[in-house]
N, C-alpha and C positions, 0 to 999 in steps of 0.2 A: 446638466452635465454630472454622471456620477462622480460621487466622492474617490482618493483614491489613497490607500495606504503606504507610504516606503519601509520596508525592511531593510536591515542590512545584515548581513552575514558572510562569511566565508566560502561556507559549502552547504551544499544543499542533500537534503537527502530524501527519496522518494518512494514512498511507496509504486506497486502496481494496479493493483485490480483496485478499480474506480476511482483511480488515482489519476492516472495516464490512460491507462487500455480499460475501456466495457467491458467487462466480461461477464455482466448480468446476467445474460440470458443464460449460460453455460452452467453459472455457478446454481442459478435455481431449479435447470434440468437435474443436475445431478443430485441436490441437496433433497429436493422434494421424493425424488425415487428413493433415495433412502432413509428422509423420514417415514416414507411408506412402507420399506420395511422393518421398520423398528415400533410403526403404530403409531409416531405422532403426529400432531396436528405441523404441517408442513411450513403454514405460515407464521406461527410460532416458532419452529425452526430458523427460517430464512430472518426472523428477529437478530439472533444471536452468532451469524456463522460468520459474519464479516470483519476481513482482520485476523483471525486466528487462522493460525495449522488446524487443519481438518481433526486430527485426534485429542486437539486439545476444546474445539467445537463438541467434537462426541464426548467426551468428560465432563465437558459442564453441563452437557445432554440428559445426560447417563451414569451420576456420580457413582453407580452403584458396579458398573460396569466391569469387568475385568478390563485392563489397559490393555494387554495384549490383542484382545478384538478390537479395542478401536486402532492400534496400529495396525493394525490389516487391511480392515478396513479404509483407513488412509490411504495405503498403499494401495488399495485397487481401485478407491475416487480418482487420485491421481493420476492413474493410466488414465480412468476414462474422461477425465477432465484435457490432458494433455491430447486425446485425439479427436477433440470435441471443440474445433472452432469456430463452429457456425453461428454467426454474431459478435465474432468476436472485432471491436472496431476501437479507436483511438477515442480516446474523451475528448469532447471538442475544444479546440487550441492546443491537443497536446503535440502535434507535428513540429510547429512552428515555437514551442517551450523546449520541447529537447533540441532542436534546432540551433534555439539562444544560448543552451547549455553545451555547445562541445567545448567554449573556451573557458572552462570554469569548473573548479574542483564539482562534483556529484556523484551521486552513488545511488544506487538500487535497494533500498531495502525491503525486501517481499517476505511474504507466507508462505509461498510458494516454493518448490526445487528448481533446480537446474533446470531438467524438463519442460518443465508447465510453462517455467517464465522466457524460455524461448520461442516454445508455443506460441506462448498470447502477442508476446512482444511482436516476433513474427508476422504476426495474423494481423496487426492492428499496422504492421510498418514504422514501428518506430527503434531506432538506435538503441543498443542495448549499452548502457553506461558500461565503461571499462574496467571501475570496482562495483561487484554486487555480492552483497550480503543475501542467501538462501538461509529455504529451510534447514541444508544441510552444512550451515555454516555456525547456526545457535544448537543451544541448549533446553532455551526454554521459547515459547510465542509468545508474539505479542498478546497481552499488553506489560510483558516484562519489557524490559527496555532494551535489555542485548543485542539486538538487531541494531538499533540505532544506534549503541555507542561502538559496538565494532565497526559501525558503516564509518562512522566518525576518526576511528582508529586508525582504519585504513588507506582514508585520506591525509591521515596526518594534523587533526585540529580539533580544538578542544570543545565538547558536549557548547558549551555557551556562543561559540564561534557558527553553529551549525542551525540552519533552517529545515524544516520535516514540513513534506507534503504527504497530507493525509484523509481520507474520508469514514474512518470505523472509528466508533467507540476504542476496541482495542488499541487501534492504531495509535489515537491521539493521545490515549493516557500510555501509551509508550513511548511517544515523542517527550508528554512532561516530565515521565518518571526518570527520563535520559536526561533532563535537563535542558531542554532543548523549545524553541517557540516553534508552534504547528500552525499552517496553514491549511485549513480546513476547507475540503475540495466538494462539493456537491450539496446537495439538499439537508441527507442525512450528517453531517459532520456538524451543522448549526445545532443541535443537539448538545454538543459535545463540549462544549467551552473551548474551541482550539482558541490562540491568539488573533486569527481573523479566517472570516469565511469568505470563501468566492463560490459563484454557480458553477464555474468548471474554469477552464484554462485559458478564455478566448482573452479576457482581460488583463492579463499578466504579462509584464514587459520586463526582461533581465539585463542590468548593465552595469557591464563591469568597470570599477572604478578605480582608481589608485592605489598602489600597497596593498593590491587582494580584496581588496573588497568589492562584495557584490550587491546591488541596489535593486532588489525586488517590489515591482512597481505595482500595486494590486487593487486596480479598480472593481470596486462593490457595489 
């Protein structure tokens, strides 16, 4: 019988990409075409792009860079990433996780725009939270924290009140930099020191308790 961990918190807040929605396949079409135009080694790329905004990817890239090209560049990954759903599918258990979640504060908070995160959400069929925190809602990417304590904000509860579902390096040290305990989603987040890992969604039971509170049930 696996062991199994309880959380409790208020509200939850979630990343997207490899989070809930796969979007592997999409992300490394596009990352590998242009580290091929840039001359790197690709699979050294796809080390580093997970979790951040695309031009903040290209900067750590490319310190020497002018910024203004890696914003363009952004800008025209993101068309091709938003018309590019092929593969695009729900991380397993995430159906029936957002499912648990409509009666209970949660939030979106992605790398991603508007666009993209309708796309994938879209493509994979799952429910788009009511509050979500985009690209075009920060100042800075993850692994600044911004994202997550506006997600926090906008539910009304405080950074220690709030659980973070996450699978990047970036992501997770934005959940802690927030304040916040992370749940580490997949293979790659074991890495990262979240507060506890799971292989994906299938094990995770949500129940809601008295006076707001929420019991995050997470067998490992």
């Amino acid at each position: 019988m696996p062991a199994t961990t309880t959380l409790t918190a208020r509200a939850l807040l979630l990343d997207m990409d490899s989070t809930i929605v796969n979007s592997e396949a999409v992300v490394e079409r596009c990352w590998r075409r242009w580290a091929g135009e840039q001359g790197l080694d690709a699979d050294e790329v796809l080390k580093v792009v997970h979790g951040r905004q695309g031009w903040a990817t290209m900067a750590a890239l490319l310190p020497d860079r002018p910024m203004e090209l890696n914003l363009a560049d952004n800008r025209r990954m993101l068309a091709q990433e938003t018309s590019d759903t092929d593969g695009v599918v729900p991380v397993p258990g995430a159906p029936a996780f957002m499912a648990a979640l409509a009666t209970v504060p949660h939030a979106l908070v992605t790398s991603a725009d508007i666009p993209l995160s309708d796309a994938r959400m879209g493509a994979a069929g799952l429910p788009m939270p009511a509050v979500r925190i985009t690209a075009e809602s920060v100042s800075a990417s993850k692994p600044d924290p911004e994202g997550f304590l506006k997600g926090a904000a906008e539910l009304g509860y405080a950074p220690e009140d709030c659980l973070v579902f996450e699978d990047s390096e970036a992501g997770i040290e934005a959940g802690r930099a927030a304040g916040m305990r992370v749940v580490g989603v997949g293979d790659r987040a074991a890495a990262f020191a979240p507060t506890v890992q799971v292989r994906d969604l299938t094990g995770i039971r949500v129940e809601a308790l008295a006076d707001g509170v929420i019991a995050v049930h997470l067998a490992g």
